[in-house]
C-alpha positions in Angstrom: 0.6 -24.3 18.4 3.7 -24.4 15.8 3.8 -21.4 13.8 5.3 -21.1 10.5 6.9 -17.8 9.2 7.1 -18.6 5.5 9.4 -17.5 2.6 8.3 -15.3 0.6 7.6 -16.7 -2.8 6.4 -14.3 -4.9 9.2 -12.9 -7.5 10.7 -10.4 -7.5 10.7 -11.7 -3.7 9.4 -9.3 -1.1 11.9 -8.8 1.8 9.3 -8.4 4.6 8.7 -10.1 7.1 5.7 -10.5 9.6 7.8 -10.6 12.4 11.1 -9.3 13.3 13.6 -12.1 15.3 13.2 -9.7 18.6 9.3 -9.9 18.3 9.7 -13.7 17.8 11.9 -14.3 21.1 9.3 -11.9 23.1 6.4 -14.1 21.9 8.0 -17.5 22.9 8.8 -16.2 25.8 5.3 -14.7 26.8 3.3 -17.6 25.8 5.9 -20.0 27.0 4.0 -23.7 26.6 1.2 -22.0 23.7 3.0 -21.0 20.8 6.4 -22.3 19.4 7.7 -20.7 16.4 9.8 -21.9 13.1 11.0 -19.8 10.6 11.2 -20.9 6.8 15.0 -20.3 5.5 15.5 -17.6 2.9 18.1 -15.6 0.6 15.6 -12.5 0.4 14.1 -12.0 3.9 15.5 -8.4 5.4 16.3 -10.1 8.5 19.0 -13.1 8.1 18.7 -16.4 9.1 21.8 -16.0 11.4 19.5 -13.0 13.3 16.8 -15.7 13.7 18.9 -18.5 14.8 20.7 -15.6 17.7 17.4 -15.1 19.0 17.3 -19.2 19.7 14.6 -19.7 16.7 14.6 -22.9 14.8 15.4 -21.6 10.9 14.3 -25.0 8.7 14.5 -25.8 4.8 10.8 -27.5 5.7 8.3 -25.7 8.2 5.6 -27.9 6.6 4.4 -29.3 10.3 3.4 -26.3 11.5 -0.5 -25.4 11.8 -0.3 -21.3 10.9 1.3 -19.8 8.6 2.5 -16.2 8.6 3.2 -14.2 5.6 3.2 -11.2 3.6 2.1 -11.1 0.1 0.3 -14.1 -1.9 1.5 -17.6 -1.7 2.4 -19.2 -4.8 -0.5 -21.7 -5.6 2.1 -24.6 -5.6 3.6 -23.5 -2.2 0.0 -23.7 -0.4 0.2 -26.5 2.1 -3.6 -28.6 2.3 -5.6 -28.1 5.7 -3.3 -25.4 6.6 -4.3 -21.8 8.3 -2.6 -18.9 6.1 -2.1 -15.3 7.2 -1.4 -13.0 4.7 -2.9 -10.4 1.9 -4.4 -12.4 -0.5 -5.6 -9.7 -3.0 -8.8 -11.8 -3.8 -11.5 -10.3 -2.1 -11.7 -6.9 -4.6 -12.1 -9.9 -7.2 -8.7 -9.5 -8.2 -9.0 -11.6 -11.8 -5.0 -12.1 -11.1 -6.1 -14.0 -7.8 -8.8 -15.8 -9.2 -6.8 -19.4 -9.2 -5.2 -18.3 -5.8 -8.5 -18.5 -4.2 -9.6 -21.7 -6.2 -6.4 -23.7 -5.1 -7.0 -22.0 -1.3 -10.8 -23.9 -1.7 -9.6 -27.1 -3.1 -6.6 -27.3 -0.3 -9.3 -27.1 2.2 -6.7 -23.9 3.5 -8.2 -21.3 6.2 -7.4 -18.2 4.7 -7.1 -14.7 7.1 -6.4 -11.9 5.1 -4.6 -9.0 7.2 -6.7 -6.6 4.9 -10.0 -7.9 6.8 -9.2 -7.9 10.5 -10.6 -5.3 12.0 -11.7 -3.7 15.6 -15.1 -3.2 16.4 -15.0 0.0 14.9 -14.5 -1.7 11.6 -11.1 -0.3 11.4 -8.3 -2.3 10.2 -6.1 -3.1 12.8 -3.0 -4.3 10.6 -1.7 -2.6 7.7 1.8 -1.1 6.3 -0.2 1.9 5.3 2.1 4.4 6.6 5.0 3.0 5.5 4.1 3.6 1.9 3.0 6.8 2.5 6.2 7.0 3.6 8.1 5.9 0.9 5.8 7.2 -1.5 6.5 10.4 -0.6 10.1 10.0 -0.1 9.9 9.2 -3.6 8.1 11.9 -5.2 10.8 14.2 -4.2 13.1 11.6 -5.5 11.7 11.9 -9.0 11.2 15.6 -9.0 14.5 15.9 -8.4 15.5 14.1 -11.2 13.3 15.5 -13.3 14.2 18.9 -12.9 18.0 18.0 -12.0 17.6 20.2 -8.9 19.1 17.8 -6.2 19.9 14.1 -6.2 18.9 12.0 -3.6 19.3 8.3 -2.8 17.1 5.6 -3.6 14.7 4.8 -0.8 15.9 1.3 -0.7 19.3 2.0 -0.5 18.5 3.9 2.5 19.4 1.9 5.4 16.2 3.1 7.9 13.8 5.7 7.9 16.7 8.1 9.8 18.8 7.7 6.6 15.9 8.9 4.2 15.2 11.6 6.5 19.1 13.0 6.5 19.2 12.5 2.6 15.6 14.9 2.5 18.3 17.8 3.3 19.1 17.6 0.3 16.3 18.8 -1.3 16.4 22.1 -2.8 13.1 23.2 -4.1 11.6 26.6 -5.8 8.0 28.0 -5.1 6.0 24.9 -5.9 2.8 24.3 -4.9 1.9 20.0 -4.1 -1.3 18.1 -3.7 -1.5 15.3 -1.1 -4.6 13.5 -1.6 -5.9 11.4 1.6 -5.7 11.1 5.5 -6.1 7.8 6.1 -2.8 5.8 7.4 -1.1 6.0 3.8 -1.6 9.9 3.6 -0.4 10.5 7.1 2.7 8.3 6.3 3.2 11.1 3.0 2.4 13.9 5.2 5.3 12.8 7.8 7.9 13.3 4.5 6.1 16.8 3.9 6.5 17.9 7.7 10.0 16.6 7.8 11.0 19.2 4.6 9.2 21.8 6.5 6.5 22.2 3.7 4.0 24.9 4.9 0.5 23.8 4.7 -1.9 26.1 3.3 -6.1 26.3 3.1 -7.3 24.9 -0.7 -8.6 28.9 -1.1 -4.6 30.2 -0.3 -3.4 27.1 -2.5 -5.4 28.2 -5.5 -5.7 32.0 -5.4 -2.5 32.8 -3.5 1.0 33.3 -4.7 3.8 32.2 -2.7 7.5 32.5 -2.9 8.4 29.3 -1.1 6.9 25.4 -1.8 3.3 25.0 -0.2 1.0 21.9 -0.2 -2.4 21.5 0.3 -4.1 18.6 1.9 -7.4 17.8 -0.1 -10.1 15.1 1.1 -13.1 13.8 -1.0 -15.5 17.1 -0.3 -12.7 19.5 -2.1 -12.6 17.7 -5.6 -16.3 15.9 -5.8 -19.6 17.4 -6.7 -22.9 16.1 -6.8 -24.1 16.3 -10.3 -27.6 17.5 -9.8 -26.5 20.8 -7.1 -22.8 20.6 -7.3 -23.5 19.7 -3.2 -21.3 17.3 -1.1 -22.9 14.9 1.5 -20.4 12.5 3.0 -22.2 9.7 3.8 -24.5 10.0 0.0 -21.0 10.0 -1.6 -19.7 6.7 0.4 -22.6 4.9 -0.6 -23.7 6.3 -4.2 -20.2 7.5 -5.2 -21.8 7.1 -8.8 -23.8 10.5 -8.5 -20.9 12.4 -8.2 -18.5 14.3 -10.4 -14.7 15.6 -9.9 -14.1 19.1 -10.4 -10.4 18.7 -9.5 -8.9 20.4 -12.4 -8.8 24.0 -10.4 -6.2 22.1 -8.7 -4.0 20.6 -11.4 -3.7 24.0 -12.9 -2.2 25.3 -9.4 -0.2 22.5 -8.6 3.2 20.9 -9.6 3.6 17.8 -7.8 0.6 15.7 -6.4 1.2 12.7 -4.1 -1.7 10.6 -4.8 -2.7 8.4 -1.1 -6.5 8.6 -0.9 -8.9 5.5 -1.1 -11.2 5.1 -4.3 -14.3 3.4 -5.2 -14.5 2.6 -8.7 -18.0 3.7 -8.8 -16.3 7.4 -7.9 -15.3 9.8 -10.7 -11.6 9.5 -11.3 -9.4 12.6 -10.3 -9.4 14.0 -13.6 -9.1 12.2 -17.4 -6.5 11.3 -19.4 -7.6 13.8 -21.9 -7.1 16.5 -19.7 -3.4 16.1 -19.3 -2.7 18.0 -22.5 -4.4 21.0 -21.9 -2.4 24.4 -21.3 -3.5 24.6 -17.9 -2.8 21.3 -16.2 0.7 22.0 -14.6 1.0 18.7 -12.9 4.6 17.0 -13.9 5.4 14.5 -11.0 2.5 12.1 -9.9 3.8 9.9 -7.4 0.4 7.7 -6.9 0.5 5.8 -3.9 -2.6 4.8 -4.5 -1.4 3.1 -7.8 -5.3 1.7 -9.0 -4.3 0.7 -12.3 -6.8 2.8 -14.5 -8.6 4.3 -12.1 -8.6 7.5 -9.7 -5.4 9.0 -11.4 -5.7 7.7 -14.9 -1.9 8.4 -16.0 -1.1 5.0 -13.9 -1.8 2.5 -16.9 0.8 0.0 -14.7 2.5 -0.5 -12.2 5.9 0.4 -11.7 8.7 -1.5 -10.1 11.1 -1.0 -7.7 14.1 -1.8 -10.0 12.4 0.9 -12.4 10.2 2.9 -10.2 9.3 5.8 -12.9 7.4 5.7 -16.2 6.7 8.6 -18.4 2.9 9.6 -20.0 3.5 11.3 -22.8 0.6 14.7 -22.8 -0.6 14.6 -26.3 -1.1 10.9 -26.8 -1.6 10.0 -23.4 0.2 6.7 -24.0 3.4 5.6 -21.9 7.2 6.7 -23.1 10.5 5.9 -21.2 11.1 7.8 -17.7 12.2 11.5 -18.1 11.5 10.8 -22.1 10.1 14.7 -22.4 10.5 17.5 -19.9 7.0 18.3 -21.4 5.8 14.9 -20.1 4.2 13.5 -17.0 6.2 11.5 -14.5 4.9 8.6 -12.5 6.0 7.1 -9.7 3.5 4.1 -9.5 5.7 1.2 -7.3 2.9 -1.2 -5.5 4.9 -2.6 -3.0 6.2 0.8 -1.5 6.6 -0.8 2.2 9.5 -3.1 0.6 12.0 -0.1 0.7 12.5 0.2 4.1 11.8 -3.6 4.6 13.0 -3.7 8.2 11.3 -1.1 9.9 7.5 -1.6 8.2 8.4 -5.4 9.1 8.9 -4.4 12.6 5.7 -1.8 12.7 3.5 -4.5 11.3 5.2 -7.5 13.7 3.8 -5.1 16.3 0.1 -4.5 15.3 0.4 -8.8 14.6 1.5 -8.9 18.8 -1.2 -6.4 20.3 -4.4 -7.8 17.7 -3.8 -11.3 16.8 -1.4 -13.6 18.5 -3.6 -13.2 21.5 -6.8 -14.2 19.3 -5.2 -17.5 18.7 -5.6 -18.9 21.9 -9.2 -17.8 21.7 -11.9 -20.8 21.0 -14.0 -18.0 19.6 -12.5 -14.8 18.0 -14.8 -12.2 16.3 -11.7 -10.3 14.3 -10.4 -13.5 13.1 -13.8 -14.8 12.4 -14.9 -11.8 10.4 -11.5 -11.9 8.6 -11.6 -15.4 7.5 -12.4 -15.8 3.9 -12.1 -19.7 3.0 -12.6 -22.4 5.7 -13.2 -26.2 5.0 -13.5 -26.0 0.9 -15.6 -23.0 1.2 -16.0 -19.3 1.0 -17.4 -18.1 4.6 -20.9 -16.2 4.9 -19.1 -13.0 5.2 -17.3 -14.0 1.4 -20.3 -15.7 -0.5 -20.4 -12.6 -2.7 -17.2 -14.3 -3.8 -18.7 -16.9 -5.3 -19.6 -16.1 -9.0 -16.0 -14.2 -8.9 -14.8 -17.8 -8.0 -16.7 -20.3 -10.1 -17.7 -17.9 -13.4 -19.4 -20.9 -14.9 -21.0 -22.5 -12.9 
């Protein structure tokens, strides 16, 4: 089987890569005879050409005879190869309006699409993600913009950080006063954010001590979905009710923004769930929130100051508290400042390449010399010109008209 690891085509270009040249060289060489790999050329890629070509791995202007392709983000409509099988996150199964011709062209080019965010164990848990790496970064760079809001300390730039032992040596230099900060989640994301938290030797306290107490040192609380949602009717919590009918339930998460400074946003949402708190709410007295760093970053949705996306080149916007519309990073120390970068894994490029290269080696190189798979199976969206069983929901999002 020829493998293809493609360049990455969407611009500004991602510098991932699904695997590193080390986890390339230990595939050949434990599937001698089943699996030859080529490696599409690129300017962008975090890992060289040259540190391909050391390993022994054929780096080619033209992987186009190869049968899978592996990548990161989406594949340029015009860079899809017909008949092919594609690996990557696709951003079409949320019915991602942006995606809508990606998935069109992946029909018409007969393409078998796998999309990472779909491969699962038998759990149902995803088995390949960079989750924690932008948890990570995310909350690298909340400190990062605190800093600068308040001039207190001055770090580097994640990305100019060389690995995650460099970030960690710059965190030294944060200097900060009795604050009090919100991490939202505990799924991969927000244990990547809490690993920045432990590493600055935050103490964690109880939501009761993080709203009644005072403190004369920086604190954070931890809150899941049963600390900030209510049922309407009782003001009650049932897990698995709020999971599946997210819709009868309100947020009552303001107690918190009027404790807290910082909040590092990194829990999932349903858009049927009530949004953290509205935008209306930012401008009154009590909401002491300045630095949002959303993780998260659902445009519109659970934290409602994230009306885009940011970028890496500018990672910080400001929301203006009175008008609730968007003004120039740091624009008003009376402002709102959000961090809101969707591609958070891309700052430390090698080592979430290398962390995802591994979940690829232990979950789905070996299900590619299987005549049947189950993960791949239930992870395949498009086969053949057509949206799999799993995926037929897809199809009014696909063909609106017809």
């Amino acid at each position: 089987m020829k493998i293809g690891i493609i360049r990455e085509g969407k611009n500004p270009p991602d510098r991932r890569s699904p695997f590193t040249p080390e986890q390339v060289s230990l595939l050949e060489e434990r599937y001698e005879g089943a699996f030859r790999f080529f490696v599409e050329s690129s300017p962008d890629r975090a890992f060289s050409d040259e540190e391909y070509r050391q390993k022994g791995i054929e780096v080619l202007d033209d992987i186009s005879a190869c049968d899978v392709f592996f990548g990161v983000k989406e594949v340029p409509i015009e860079q899809l190869k017909s008949g092919k099988t594609y690996f990557f996150f696709s951003h079409t199964i949320k019915r991602q309006i942006y995606n809508r011709g990606l998935l069109q062209a992946v029909l018409e080019k007969n393409i078998r699409l796998i999309d990472y965010e779909v491969l699962k164990n038998q759990q149902g848990n995803r088995v390949v993600a960079f989750g924690r790496w932008a948890g990570i970064v995310g909350a690298y760079n909340a400190f990062w913009t605190y800093g600068v809001k308040t001039d207190l300390f001055q770090l580097k730039r994640a990305k100019d950080c060389f690995d995650l032992a460099e970030m960690q040596d710059e965190l030294e230099k944060v200097q900060l006063p009795p604050i009090k900060i919100i991490l939202t989640g505990a799924g991969r994301v927000g244990k990547g954010a809490r690993e920045i938290l432990e590493s600055l030797n935050i103490r964690e306290v109880s939501k009761e001590e993080f709203l009644h107490w005072y403190f004369d040192e920086p604190v954070f609380v931890n809150l899941h979905s049963a600390d900030y949602n209510r049922r309407k009717t009782d003001g009650g919590f049932d897990k698995e009710e709020f999971y599946q009918f997210p819709e009868r339930y309100e947020s009552h998460f303001a107690k918190f923004a009027e404790a807290a400074e910082l909040l590092i946003a990194a829990s999932y949402w349903d858009p049927e769930a009530p949004r953290l708190f509205e935008l209306h709410q930012i401008n009154d007295e009590d909401f002491s929130i300045s630095v949002i760093a959303d993780i998260t970053c659902d445009i519109n949705g659970s934290v409602p100051t994230t009306c885009r996306a940011s970028t890496i080149a500018s990672p910080v916007y400001d929301i203006d508290r009175e008008s609730g519309q968007e003004i120039k990073a740091f624009g008003k120390q009376t402002s709102i400042s959000v961090m809101a970068i969707d591609n958070l894994p891309c700052e430390l490029p090698r080592e979430a390449s290398r962390d995802f290269g591994e979940q690829l080696i232990k979950w789905v190189i070996p299900e590619l010399l299987k005549d049947h798979s189950p993960i791949l199976e239930q992870a395949t969206v498009a086969r053949d010109g057509d949206l799999t069983l799993e995926f037929m929901h897809l199809k009014d999002f696909v063909y609106p008209h017809e």
